[in-house]
Structures are given as structure tokens and as C-alpha cells.
C-alpha positions in Angstrom: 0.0 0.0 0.0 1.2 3.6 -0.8 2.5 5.4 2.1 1.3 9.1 1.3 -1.9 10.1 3.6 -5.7 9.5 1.8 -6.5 13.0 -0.1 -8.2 15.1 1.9 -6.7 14.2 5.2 -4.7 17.0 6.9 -1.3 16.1 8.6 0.4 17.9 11.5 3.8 20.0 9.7 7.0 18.7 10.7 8.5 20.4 13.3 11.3 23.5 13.4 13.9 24.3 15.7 15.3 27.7 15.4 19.2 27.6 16.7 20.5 31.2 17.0 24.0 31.5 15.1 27.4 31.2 16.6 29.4 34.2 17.2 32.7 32.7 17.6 34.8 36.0 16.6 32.4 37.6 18.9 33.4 36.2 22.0 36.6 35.8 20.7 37.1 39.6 20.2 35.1 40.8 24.0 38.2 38.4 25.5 40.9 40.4 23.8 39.7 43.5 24.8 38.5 42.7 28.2 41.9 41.5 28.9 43.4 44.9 27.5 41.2 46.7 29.3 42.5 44.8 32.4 46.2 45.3 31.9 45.5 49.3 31.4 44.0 49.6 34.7 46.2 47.2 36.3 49.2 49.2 34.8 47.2 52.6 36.1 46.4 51.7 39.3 50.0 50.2 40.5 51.9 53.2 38.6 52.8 55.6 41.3 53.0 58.5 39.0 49.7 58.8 39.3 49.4 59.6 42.9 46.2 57.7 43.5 46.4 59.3 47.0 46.4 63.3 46.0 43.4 61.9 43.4 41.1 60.6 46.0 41.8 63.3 48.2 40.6 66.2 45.6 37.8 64.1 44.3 35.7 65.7 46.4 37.2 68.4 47.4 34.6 71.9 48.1 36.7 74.0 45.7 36.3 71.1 42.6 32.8 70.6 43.2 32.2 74.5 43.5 33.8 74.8 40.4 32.1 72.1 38.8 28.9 74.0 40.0 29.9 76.9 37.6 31.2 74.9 34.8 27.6 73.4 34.6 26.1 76.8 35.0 27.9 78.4 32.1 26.8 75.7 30.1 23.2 75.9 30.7 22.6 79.7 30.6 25.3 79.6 27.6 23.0 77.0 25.8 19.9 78.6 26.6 21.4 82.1 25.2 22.3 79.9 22.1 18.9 78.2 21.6 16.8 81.4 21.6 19.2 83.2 19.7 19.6 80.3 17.4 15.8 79.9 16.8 15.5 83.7 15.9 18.7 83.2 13.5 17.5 80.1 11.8 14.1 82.1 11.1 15.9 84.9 9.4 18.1 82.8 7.6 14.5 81.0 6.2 12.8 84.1 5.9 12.4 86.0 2.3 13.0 89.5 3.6 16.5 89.9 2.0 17.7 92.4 4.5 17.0 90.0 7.6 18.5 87.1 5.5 21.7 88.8 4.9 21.9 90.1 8.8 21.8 86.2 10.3 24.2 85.2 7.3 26.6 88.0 8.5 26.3 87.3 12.0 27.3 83.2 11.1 30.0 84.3 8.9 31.6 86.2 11.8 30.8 83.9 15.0 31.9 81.0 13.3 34.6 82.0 11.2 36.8 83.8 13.8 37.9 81.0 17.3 35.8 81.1 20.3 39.2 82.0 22.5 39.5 85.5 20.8 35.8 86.0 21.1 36.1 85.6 24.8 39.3 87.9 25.0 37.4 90.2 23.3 35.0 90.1 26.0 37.4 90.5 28.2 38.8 93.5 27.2 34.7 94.8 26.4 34.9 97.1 29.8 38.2 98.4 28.5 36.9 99.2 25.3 33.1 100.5 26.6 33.7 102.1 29.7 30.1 103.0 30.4 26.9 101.5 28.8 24.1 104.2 28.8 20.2 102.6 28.3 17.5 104.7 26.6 16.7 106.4 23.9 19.8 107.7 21.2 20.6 110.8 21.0 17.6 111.8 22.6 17.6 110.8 26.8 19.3 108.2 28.9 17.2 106.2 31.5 20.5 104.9 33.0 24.5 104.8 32.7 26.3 101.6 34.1 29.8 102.0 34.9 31.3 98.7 33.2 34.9 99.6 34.9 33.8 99.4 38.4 32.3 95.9 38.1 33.2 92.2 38.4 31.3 90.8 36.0 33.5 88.2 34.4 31.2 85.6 34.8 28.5 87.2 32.9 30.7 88.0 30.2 31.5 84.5 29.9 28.0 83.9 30.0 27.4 86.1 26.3 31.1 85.4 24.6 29.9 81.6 24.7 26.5 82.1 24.1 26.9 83.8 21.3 29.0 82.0 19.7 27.3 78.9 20.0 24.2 80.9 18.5 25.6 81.2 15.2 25.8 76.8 15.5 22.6 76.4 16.9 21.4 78.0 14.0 22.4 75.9 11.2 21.2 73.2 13.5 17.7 74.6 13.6 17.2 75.6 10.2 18.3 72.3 9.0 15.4 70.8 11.3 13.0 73.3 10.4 14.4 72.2 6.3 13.5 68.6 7.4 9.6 69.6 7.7 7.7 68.9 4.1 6.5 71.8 3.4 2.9 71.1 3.0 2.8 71.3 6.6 2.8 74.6 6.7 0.5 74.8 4.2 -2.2 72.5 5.6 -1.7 75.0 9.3 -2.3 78.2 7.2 -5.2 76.5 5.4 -6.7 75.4 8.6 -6.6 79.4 9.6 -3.3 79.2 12.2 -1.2 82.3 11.6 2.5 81.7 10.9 3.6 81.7 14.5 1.6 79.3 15.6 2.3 77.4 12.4 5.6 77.4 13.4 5.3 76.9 17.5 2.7 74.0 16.9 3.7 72.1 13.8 7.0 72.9 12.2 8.8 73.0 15.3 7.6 69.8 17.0 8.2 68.0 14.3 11.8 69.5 13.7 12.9 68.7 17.1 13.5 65.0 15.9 16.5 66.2 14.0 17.3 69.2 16.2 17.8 67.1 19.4 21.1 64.9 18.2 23.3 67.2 16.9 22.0 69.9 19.7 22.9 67.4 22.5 26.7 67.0 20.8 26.6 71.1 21.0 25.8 71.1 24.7 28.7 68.1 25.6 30.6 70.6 23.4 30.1 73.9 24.9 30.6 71.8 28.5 34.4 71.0 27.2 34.6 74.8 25.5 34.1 76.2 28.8 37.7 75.7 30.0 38.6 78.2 27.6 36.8 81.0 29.9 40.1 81.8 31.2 40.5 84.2 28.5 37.7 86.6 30.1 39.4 86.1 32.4 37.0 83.5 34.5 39.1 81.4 36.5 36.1 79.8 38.8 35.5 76.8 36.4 36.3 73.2 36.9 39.4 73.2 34.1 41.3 76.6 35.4 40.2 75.5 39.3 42.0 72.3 39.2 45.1 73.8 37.2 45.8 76.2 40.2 45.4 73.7 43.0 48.2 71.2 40.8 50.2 74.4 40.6 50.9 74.1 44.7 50.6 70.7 45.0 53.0 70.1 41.6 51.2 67.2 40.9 49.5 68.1 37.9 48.5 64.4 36.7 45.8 63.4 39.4 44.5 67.3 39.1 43.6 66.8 35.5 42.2 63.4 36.3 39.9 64.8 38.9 38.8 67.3 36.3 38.7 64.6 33.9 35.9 62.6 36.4 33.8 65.4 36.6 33.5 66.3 33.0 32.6 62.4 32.4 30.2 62.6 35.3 28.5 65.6 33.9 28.5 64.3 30.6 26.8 61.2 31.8 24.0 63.2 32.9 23.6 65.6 30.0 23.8 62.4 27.9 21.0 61.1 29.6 19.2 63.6 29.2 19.8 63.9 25.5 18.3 60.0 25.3 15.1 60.9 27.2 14.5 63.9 25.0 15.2 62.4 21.2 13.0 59.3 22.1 10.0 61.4 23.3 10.5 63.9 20.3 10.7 60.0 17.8 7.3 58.9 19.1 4.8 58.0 16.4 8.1 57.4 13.6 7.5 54.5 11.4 9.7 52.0 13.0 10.8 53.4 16.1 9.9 50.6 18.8 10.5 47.8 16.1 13.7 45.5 17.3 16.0 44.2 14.5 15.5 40.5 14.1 18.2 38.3 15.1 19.9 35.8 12.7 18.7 32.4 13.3 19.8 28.7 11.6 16.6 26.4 10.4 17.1 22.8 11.8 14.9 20.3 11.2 13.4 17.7 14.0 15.9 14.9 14.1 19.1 16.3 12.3 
């Protein structure tokens, strides 16, 4: 008798078992660097030219973690200068008035075409070169005169050199987000009767911020690290410049810089967090954002 089933009958399919591939080279490559990884720190933490001692002992020390305190407050009102500034720049940059567009392109062409260290000297010499700074109306009446002289106000101008500079970036940043939006969504918001600010604040905006966030996240760890260069001003309250003077009476300069060196990766940590939280609740709705990549499996039958 023939062994194939009657016609008609239905027969249960032969069973698969799924075996995820090896990753010999993998493994293989996790050892080798694991085990370079090891020697470093071994090699670090028995070489006495570090002075693991002085290291631990400044880790914490009230005048780092002041200054740390003011390196993360440059950064933040620095950024926040940038961002709004940035905003109004991209806009002009965008907009069709030619005057306004050739104003922001003037402004980029001088911010980022000239270093961030003479900008800051520049501000540093700024009470030298203004003496006083008069508010109200030209030419016509003063509502007040502020002696720039007979003030400390280093941090502040710290504040606007970086600021400012990091403006002319943000910028670009934004206008290529704002680029990113198809341009019938404007449309459809001015159909629907929304003027263009609102057009802008409600659906161009939100929608750029998916390509905004990356690239303005690297700006902020950026503008963190360009904040040692505040000596110029001269500011010499941040983290970099703070940890430079103490190694200049201990004369152990290596375990200075590697305090400084922990507290820049700590705060980066943080901002980088941050950064993660932000670009995934600016992704939501994207075509593909929660799917996970499939992994690579081997098709085995039942019995081989």
C-alpha cells in the first residue's frame, strides 16, 4: 500500500527548531579587549606616578565641586542664550525678507569664522573698550548709565562670549530641522486658519525637534568641554582653570587633570542622559521606532 496520507486528510507539519548563530569572533574579540582593558587599569592603578592618593583626596574636594557647579552653570545659561538666539537666526536665515537674511548670514560668517578664545578675549577686554553703557533712547535721553569699569562681572561676560558664539551653531542646527519639515505642513496650518507663529510653534517645530535634538545634545557636551577656555575673560572659577591652580601648589599636575577629567565624564553622563530621554519622546509616532531588529537564526529540522 502507498504510504502518502488518503486525499483530503490534513497532517500535522514537521516540526522547526530555530538555533541562534554562533558568534565565535564575537566572543573571541570581547576576550581580547576585556583583557586589554584589564592590563590598562592594572598598569594605572599600580603606577605611582599617578598619585592615586592626591586623586582621591581632591575628588571631592569643596573647591572642585564648586567649580564644577559653575562649569555646569555656564553651560546651561550659555546653551539657553544659544537656543533662543539660534531659533530667531535660523528664522531669518529662512525668511524671504533679503535684508534679515543677509543680517543672520553676517552674523554666522563672523561667529563662526573667527575662534571662540579671541571672542572671549574680546570680551574681556569689552569694559576696557566701553567704559560706560548708557540705556534709553539715542541721542535723545538716557534712562541709565552703568559703569562697566567698576564691576566684576567676568562671569557674565563668559556667559554672552559663549552664548553667542554657540548661536551662530545652533542656527544651522535649527534651520536644517526646520528644512527637514515637508513643506505642506505649513500649508495645511495656514489652510486650517493658524497664523504663521503658531504654524511654526505647533507644527513645524515639533516636528523638527527629531532632527534638532542629536546634533543639539553633541553642541551642549561641546560647549561643557569649551568652557575651559573661559580663562581668557578672564574666568578662572570653572572646573578646568580651578583644578590647574590647586596642581600648581601641590606640583602634581596628573591626578589634578584626572579629577577634572571625572567630573567632566560625570556631567556628561547626565547631560547624555538627558539627550536620550528627549530624542525618544520627540521620535514617538516614527514609522519603525519601537521595532527591534530581528536576530539571525539557523533552520534545523526535528531529528538532524
Amino acid at each position: 500500500m502507498s504510504d502518502l496520507p488518503p486525499v483530503g486528510t490534513e497532517t500535522d507539519p514537521e516540526a522547526i527548531k530555530a538555533v541562534p548563530l554562533r558568534r565565535t569572533g564575537r566572543w573571541i574579540a570581547a576576550v581580547l579587549i576585556a583583557v586589554a582593558v584589564g592590563l590598562f587599569l592594572w598598569g594605572a592603578a599600580t603606577n605611582e606616578a599617578f598619585h592615586w592618593s592626591t586623586y582621591r583626596r581632591y575628588l571631592f574636594d569643596r573647591r572642585i565641586s564648586e567649580a564644577a557647579w559653575n562649569t555646569m552653570q555656564l553651560t546651561l545659561l550659555a546653551m539657553a542664550i544659544a537656543v533662543v538666539l539660534g531659533v530667531v537666526l535660523a528664522i531669518l536665515r529662512l525668511s524671504s525678507n533679503p535684508v534679515l537674511k543677509s543680517t543672520a548670514w553676517v552674523y554666522l560668517w563672523i561667529f563662526r569664522g573667527t575662534p571662540v578664545y579671541v571672542q572671549l578675549v574680546f570680551w574681556g577686554l569689552f569694559p576696557s573698550l566701553y567704559k560706560q553703557l548708557d540705556i534709553g533712547i539715542p541721542f535723545v535721553h538716557q534712562f541709565a548709565h552703568i559703569q562697566l569699569q567698576g564691576i566684576s562681572a567676568n562671569f557674565v561676560f563668559a556667559v554672552i562670549g559663549l552664548g553667542l558664539n554657540e548661536a551662530a551653531y545652533m542656527a544651522e542646527i535649527v534651520r536644517a530641522g526646520i528644512s527637514a519639515v515637508p513643506h505642506g505642513q505649513s500649508e495645511a496650518s495656514l489652510a486650517l486658519g493658524m497664523s504663521w507663529a503658531l504654524t511654526m510653534r505647533r507644527t513645524i517645530l515639533p516636528q523638527a525637534m527629531r532632527v534638532i535634538i542629536p546634533p543639539s545634545g553633541n553642541e551642549l557636551i561641546s560647549l561643557l568641554k569649551t568652557t575651559s577656555l573661559v580663562t581668557a575673560v578672564p574666568y578662572s572659577l570653572e572646573l578646568y582653570t580651578r583644578s590647574r591652580e590647586i596642581s600648581a601648589l601641590t606640583f602634581e599636575p596628573v591626578p589634578l587633570l584626572l579629577v577634572a577629567a571625572t567630573w567632566y565624564l560625570a556631567i556628561t553622563s547626565v547631560l547624555m542622559v538627558g539627550q536620550h530621554y528627549l530624542e525618544r519622546h520627540y521620535s514617538k509616532g516614527v514609522h519603525g521606532r519601537t521595532t527591534r531588529a530581528p536576530r539571525n537564526f539557523t533552520i534545523a529540522r526535528e531529528g538532524k
